[in-house]
DRENRO-362728 format. One record per atom (N, C-alpha, C, CB): residue in one letter; x, y, z. Coordinates in steps of 0.001 Angstrom, whole numbers, padded with zeros to 6 digits, always signed. Glycine has a CB too. Example, Ala and Ser with C-alpha at 12.3 -4.5 7.8 and 13.67 -1.06 7.14 Angstrom:
% residues 2
A+013190-005690+007800A+012300-004500+007800A+013200-003300+007800A+011308-004473+009046S+012850-002250+007080S+013670-001060+007140S+012900+000030+007870S+014084-000598+005725
This chain:
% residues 111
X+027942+009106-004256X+028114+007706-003980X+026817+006970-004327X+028512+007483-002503X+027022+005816-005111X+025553+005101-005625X+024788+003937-004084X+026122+003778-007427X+023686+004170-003855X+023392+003103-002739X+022912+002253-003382X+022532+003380-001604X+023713+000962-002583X+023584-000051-002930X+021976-000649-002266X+024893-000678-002583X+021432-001493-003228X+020408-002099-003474X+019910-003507-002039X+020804-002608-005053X+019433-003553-001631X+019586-004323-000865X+018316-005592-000813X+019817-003502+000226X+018899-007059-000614X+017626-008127-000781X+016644-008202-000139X+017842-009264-000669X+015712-008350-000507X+014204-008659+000394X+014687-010135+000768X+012378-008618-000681X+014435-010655+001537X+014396-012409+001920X+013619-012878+001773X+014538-012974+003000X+012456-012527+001602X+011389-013541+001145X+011606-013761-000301X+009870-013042+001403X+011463-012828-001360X+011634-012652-002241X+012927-012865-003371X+011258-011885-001978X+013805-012546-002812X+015130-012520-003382X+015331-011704-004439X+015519-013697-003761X+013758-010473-004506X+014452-009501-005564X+014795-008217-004828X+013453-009134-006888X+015263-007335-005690X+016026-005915-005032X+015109-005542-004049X+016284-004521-006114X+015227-005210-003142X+014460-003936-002005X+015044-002537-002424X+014947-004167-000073X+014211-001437-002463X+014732-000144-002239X+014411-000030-000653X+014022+001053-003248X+015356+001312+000070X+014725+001491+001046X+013799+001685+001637X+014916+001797+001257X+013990+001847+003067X+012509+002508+003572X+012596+003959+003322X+012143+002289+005280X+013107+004744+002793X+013158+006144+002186X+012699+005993+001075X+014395+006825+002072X+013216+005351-000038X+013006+004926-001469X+011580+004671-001220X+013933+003603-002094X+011005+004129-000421X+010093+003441-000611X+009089+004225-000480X+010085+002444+000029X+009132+005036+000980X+008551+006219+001003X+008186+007284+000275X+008934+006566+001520X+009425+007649-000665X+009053+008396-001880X+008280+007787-002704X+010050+008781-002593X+008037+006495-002789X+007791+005764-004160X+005996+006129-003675X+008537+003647-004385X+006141+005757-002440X+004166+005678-001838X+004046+006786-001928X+003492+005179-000168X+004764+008156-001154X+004316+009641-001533X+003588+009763-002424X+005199+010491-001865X+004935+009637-003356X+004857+010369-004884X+003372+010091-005466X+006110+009639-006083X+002754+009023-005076X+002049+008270-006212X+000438+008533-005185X+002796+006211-006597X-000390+009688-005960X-001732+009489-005541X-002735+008375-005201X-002185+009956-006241X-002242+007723-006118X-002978+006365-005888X-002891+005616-005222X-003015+005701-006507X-001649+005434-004916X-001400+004617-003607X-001713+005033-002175X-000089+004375-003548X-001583+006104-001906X-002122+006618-000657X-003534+006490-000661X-001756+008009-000409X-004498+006489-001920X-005306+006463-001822X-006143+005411-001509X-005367+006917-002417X-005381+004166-002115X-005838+002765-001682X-005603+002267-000424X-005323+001844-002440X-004035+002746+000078X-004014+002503+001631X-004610+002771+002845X-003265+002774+001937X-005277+004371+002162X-006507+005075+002797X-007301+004177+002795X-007109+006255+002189X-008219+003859+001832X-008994+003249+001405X-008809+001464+002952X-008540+003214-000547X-008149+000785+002439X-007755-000563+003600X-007614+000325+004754X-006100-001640+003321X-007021+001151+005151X-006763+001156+006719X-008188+001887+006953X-005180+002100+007368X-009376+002387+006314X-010523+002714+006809X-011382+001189+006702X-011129+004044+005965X-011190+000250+006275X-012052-001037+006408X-012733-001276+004704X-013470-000730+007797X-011993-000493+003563X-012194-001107+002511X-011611-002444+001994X-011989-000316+001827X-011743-003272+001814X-010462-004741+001797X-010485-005175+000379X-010930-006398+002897X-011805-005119-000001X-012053-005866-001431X-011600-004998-002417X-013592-006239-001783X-011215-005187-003504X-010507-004478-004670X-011946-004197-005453X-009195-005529-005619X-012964-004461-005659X-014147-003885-006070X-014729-002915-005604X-014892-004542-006083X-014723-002779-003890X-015427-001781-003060X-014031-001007-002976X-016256-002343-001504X-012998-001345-003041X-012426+000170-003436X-012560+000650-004868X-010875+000264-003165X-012985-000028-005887X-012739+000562-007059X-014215+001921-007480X-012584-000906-008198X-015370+001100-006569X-016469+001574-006210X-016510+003225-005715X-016864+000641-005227X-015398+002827-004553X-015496+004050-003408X-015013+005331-004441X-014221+003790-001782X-014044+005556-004901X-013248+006264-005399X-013144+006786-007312X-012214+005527-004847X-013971+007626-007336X-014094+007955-008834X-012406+007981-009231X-015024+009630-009145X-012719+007600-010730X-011539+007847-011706X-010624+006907-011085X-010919+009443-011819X-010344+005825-010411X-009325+004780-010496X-009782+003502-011202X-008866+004436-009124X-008964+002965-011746X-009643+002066-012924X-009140+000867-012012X-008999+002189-014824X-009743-000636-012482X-009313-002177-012058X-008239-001740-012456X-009900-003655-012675X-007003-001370-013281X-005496-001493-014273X-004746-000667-012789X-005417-000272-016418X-005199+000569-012708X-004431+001335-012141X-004467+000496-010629X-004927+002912-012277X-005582+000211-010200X-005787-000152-008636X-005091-001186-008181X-007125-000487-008265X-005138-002485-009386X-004338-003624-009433X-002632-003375-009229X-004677-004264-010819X-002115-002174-010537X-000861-001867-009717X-000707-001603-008566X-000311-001067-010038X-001354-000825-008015X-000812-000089-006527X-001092-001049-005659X-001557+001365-005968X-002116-001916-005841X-002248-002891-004994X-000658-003864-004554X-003414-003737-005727X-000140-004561-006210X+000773-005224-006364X+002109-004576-005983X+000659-005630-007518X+002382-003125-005347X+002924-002118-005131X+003283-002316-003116X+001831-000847-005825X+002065-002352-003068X+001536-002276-001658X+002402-003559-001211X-000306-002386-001457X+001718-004457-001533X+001905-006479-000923X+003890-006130-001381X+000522-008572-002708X+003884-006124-002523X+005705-005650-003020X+006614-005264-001586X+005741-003805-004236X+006058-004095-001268X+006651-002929-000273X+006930-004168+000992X+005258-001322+000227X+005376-004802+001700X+005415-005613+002512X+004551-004581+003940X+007068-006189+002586X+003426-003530+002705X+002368-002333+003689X+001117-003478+003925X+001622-000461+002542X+000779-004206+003114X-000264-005100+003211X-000203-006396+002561X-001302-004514+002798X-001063-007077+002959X-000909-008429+002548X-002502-008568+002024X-000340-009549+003866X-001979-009722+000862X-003404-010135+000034X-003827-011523+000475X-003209-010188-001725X-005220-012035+000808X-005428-013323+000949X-006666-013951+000388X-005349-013545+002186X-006375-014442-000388X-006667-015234-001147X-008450-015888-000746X-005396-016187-001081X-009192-016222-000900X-010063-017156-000485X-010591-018259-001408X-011042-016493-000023X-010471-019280-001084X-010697-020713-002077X-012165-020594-001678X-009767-022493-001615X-012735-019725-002779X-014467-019736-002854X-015080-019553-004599X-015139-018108-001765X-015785-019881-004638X-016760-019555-006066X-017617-018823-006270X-017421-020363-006514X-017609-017708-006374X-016586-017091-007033X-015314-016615-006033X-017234-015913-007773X-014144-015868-007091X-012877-016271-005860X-013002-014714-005473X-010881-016967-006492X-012586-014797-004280X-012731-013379-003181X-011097-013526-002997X-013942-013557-001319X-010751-012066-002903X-009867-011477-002504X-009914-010662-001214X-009593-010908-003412X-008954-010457-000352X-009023-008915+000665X-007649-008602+000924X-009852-009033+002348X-007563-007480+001100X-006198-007264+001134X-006503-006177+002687X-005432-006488-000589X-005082-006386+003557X-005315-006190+004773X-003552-005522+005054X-005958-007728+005604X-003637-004445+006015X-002531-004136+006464X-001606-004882+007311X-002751-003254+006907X-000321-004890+007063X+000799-005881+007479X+001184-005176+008897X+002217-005992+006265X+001590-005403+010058X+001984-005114+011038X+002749-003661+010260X+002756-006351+011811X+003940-004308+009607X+004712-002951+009531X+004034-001948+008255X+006479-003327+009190X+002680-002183+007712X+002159-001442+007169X+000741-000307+007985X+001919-002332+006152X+000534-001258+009511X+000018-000642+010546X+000996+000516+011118X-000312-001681+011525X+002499+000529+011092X+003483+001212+011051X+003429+002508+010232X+004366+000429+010706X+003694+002077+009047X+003503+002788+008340X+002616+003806+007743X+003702+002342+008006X+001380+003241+008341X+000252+004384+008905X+000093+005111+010105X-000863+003905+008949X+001158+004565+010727X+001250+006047+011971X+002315+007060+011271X+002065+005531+013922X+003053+006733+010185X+003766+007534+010093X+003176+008711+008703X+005077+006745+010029X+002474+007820+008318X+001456+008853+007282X+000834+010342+008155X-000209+007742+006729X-000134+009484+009230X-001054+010207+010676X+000227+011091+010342X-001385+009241+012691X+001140+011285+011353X+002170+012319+011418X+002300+012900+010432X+003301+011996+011717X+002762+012925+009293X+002693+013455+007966X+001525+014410+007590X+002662+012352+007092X+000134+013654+008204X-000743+014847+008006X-000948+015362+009296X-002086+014564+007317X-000941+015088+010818X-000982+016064+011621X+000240+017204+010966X-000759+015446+013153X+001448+017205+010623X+002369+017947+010201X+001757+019088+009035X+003446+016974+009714X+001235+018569+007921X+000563+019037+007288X-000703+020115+007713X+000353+018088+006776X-001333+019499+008940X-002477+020733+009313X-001703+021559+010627X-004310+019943+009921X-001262+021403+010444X-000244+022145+011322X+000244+022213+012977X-000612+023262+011098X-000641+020752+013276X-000994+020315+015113X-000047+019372+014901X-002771+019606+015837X+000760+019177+016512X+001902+018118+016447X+001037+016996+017738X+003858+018950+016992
């Protein structure tokens, strides 16, 4: 049976699930790595690009635009000269990092 696609409301484009979605963040090194990265107090897209050998501005920018997409974090903007960015975890992306935590307590083998 094909599952059907369902709307974001803010947006009005497709949502995959919160399973789909889950696989999508799994799957993808990079993204865990940047979310790592924000939920330890990295915010700026420079000081993560800094922190972390071998992720490029191209790659980081996707996962970023990946992240805010999902609705794990939010980007805000700052009207300054030069322009500052930070990107910060969303309530249900504070969520979504307890459910990572579990994932790796599971992983080292303590519940």
């Amino acid at each position: 049976m094909r599952q059907q696609k369902k709307i974001h409301r803010r947006t009005g484009k497709a949502a995959k699930s919160v399973a789909g979605m889950m696989e999508d963040i799994l799957g993808c090194k990079w993204s865990l790595t940047v979310l790592g990265l924000i939920r330890r107090g990295v915010h700026r897209p420079g000081a993560m690009e800094h922190a972390v050998d071998g992720l490029s501005s191209k790659v980081l920018n996707e996962r970023l635009r990946k992240l805010v997409r999902y609705g794990i974090t939010k980007k805000k903007v700052f009207a300054e000269v030069p322009p500052r960015v930070e990107y910060r975890p969303t309530t249900f992306g504070t969520k979504f990092g307890t459910v990572l935590d579990q994932i790796a307590a599971l992983e080292r083998g303590s519940t």
